[in-house]
C-alpha positions as a Markdown table, in Angstrom:
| # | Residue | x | y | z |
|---|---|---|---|---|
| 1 | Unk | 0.0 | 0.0 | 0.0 |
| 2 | Unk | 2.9 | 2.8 | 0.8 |
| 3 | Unk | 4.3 | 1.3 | -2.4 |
| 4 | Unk | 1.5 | 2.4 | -4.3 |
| 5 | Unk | 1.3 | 5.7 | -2.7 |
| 6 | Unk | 5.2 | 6.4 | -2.9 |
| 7 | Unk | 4.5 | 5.6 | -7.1 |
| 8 | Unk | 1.7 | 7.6 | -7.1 |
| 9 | Unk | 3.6 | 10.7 | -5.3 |
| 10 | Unk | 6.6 | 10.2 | -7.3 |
| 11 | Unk | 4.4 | 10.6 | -10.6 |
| 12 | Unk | 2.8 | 13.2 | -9.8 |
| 13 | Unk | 6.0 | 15.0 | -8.6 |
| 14 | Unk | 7.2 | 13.8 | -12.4 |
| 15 | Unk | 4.5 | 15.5 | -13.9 |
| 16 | Unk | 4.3 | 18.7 | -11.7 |
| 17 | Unk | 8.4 | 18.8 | -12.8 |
| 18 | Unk | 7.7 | 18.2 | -16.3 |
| 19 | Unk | 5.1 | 21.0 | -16.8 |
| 20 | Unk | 7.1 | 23.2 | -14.3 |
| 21 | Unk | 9.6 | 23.1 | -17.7 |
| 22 | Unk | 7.1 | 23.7 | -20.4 |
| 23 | Unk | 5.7 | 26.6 | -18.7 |
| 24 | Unk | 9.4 | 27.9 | -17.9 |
| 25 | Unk | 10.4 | 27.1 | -21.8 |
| 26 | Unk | 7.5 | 28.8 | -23.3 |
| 27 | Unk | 8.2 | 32.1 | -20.9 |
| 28 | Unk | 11.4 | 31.9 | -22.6 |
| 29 | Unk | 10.4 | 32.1 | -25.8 |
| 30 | Unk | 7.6 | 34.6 | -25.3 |
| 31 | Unk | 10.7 | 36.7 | -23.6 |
| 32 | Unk | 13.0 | 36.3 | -26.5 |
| 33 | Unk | 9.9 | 37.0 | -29.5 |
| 34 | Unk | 9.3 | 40.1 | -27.0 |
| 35 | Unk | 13.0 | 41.2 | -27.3 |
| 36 | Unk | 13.2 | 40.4 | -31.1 |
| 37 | Unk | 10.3 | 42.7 | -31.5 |
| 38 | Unk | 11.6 | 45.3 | -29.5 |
| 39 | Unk | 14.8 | 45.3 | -31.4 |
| 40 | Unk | 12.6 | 45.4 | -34.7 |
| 41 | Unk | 10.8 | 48.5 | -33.2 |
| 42 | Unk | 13.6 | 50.5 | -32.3 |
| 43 | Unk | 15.3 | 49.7 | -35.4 |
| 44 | Unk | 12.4 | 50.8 | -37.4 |
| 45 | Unk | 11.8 | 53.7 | -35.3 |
| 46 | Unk | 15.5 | 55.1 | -35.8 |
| 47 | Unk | 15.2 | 54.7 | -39.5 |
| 48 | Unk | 12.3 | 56.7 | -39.5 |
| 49 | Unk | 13.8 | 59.4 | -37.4 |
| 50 | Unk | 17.2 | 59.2 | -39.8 |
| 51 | Unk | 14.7 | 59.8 | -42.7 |
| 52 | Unk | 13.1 | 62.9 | -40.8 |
| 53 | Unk | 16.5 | 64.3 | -40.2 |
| 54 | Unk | 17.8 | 63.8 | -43.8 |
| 55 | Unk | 14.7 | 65.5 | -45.1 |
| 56 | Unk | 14.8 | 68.3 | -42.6 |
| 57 | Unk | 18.3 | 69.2 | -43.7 |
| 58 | Unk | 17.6 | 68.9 | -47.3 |
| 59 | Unk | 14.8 | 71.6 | -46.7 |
| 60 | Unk | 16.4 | 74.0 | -44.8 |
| 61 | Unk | 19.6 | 74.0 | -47.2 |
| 62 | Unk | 17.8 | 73.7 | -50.6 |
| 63 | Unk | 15.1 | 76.9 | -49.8 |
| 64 | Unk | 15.7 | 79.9 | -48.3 |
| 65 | Unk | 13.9 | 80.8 | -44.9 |
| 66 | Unk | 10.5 | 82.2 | -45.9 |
| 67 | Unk | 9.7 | 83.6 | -42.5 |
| 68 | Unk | 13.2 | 85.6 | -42.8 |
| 69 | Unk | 12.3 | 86.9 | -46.4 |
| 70 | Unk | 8.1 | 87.4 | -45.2 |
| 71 | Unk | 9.4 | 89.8 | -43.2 |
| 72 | Unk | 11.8 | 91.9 | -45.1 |
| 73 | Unk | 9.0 | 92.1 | -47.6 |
| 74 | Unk | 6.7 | 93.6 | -44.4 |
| 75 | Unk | 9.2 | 96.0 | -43.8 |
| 76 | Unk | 10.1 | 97.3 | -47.5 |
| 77 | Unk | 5.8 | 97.6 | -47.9 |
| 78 | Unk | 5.4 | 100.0 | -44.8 |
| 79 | Unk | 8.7 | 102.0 | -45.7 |
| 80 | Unk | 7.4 | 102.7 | -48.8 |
| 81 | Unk | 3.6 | 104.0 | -48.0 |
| 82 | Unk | 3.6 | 107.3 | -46.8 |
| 83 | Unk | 2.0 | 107.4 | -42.9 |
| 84 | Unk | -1.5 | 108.6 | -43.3 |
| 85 | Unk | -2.3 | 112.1 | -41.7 |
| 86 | Unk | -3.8 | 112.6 | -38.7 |
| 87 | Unk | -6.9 | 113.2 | -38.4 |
| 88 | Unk | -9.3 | 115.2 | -35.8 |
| 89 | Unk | -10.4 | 113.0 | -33.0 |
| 90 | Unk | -14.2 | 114.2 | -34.0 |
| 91 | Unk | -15.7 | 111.5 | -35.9 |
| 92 | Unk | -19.4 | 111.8 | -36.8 |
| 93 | Unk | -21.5 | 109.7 | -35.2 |
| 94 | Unk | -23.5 | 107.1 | -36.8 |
| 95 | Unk | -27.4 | 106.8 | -36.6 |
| 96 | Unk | -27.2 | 103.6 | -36.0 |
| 97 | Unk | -29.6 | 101.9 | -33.1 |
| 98 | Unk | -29.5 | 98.6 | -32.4 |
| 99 | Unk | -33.0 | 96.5 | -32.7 |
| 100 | Unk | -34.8 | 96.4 | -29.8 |
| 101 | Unk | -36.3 | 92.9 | -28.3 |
| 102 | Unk | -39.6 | 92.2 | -29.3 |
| 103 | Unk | -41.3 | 90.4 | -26.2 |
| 104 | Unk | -43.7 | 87.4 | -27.4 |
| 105 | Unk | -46.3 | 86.0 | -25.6 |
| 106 | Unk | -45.2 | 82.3 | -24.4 |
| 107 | Unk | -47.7 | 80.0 | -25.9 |
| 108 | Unk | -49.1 | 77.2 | -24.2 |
| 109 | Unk | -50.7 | 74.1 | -25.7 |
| 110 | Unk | -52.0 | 71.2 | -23.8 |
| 111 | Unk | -51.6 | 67.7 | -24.6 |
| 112 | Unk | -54.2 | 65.0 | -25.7 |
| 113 | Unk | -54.4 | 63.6 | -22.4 |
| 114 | Unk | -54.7 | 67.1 | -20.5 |
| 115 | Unk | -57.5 | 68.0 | -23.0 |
| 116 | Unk | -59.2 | 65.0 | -22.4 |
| 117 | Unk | -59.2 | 65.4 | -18.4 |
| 118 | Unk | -60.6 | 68.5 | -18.8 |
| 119 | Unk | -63.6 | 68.0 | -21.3 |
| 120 | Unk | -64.8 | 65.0 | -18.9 |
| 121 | Unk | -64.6 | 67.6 | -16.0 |
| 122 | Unk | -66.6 | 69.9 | -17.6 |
| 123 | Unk | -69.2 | 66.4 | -18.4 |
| 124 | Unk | -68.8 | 65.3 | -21.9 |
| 125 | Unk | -69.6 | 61.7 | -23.1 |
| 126 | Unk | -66.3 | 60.1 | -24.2 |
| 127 | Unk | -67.9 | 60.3 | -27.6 |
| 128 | Unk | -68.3 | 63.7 | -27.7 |
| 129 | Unk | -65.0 | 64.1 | -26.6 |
| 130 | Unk | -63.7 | 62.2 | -29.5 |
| 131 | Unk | -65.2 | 64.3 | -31.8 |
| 132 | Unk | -64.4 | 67.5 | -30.3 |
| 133 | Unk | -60.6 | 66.6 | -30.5 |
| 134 | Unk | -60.6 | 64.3 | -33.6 |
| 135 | Unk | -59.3 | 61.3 | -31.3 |
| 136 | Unk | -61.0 | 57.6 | -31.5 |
| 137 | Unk | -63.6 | 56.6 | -29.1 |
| 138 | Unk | -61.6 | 54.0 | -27.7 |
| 139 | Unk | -58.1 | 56.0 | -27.1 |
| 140 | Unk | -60.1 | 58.7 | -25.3 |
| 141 | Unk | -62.1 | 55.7 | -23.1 |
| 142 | Unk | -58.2 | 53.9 | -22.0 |
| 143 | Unk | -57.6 | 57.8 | -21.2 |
| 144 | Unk | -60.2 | 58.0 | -18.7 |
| 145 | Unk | -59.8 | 54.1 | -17.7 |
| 146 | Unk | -56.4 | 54.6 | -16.5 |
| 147 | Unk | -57.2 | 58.1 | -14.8 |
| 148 | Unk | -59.9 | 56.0 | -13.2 |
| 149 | Unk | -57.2 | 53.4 | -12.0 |
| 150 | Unk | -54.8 | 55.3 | -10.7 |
| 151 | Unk | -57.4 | 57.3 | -8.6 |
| 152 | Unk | -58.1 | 54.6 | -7.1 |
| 153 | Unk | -54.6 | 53.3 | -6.4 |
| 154 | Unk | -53.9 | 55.6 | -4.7 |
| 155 | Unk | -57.1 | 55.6 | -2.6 |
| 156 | Unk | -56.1 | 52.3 | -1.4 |
C-alpha cells in the first residue's frame, strides 16, 4: 500500500516537474519573440527618425527661410507707404440703433391627455369628446380608464 502511494507521489512530482519546464520554456520564448520585436521597433523607429532628419536638412539647405524673407517684404511695404495724416479725434457719429427685443407672448398648448381630463370635467360623453378633438372613441375611453385606475390606487 505505501508502495503504491510512494508511485503515485513520485508521478505526480514527475508530472508537476515536467510542466514546471514547459511553462518555464514557453516564458522563454515569449521573452526572447518580445526582445526580437523590441529590437525590430527600435530599429524601425530610428530609420524613420534618420529619414526625418535627412529631409529636414535637405529643406532648410535647398530653400531659403521664408519667414526671414516674409518679413523683409513687411518691412520694405510699410517703408514705402507714406503714414497717413492725422486726423481730428471728431468722428461723426453714426445713426445707427440697435433693434430692440420684441417680447412674445409664451404660448401654451395642452396635450391630448390634458384636453381630455378637462372635457370629462366639464361632463362630456367620451364620444363627444372624441369628436371635439378628432381622437377615437376607444383612445379617449383607455384615457379615462387609466385616470380611473390610478385614482383609485392611490385611494387604497
Amino acid at each position: 500500500m505505501i508502495t503504491l502511494l510512494v508511485c503515485a507521489s513520485l508521478l505526480l512530482h514527475v508530472l508537476t516537474f515536467i510542466a514546471i519546464r514547459a511553462l518555464q520554456s514557453n516564458i522563454q520564448q515569449l521573452e526572447s519573440r518580445q526582445q526580437k520585436d523590441k529590437q525590430e521597433y527600435e530599429a524601425m523607429l530610428s530609420s524613420i527618425l534618420n529619414e526625418l532628419k535627412e529631409e529636414n536638412d535637405r529643406l532648410l539647405h535647398s530653400e531659403p527661410q521664408p519667414g526671414k524673407a516674409y518679413s523683409q517684404k513687411i518691412v520694405e511695404e510699410k517703408n514705402s507707404q507714406p503714414s497717413p495724416a492725422i486726423e481730428d479725434d471728431t468722428q461723426p457719429v453714426s445713426d445707427y440703433t440697435p433693434p430692440q427685443p420684441v417680447e412674445e407672448e409664451d404660448q401654451v398648448s395642452m396635450s391630448n391627455l390634458s384636453r381630455v381630463l378637462q372635457l370629462h370635467d366639464q361632463g362630456l360623453s367620451s364620444v363627444e369628446i372624441a369628436k371635439q378633438l378628432g381622437m377615437g372613441k376607444t383612445e379617449v375611453e383607455l384615457i379615462l380608464l387609466m385616470k380611473k385606475n390610478g385614482e383609485n390606487k392611490r385611494k387604497s
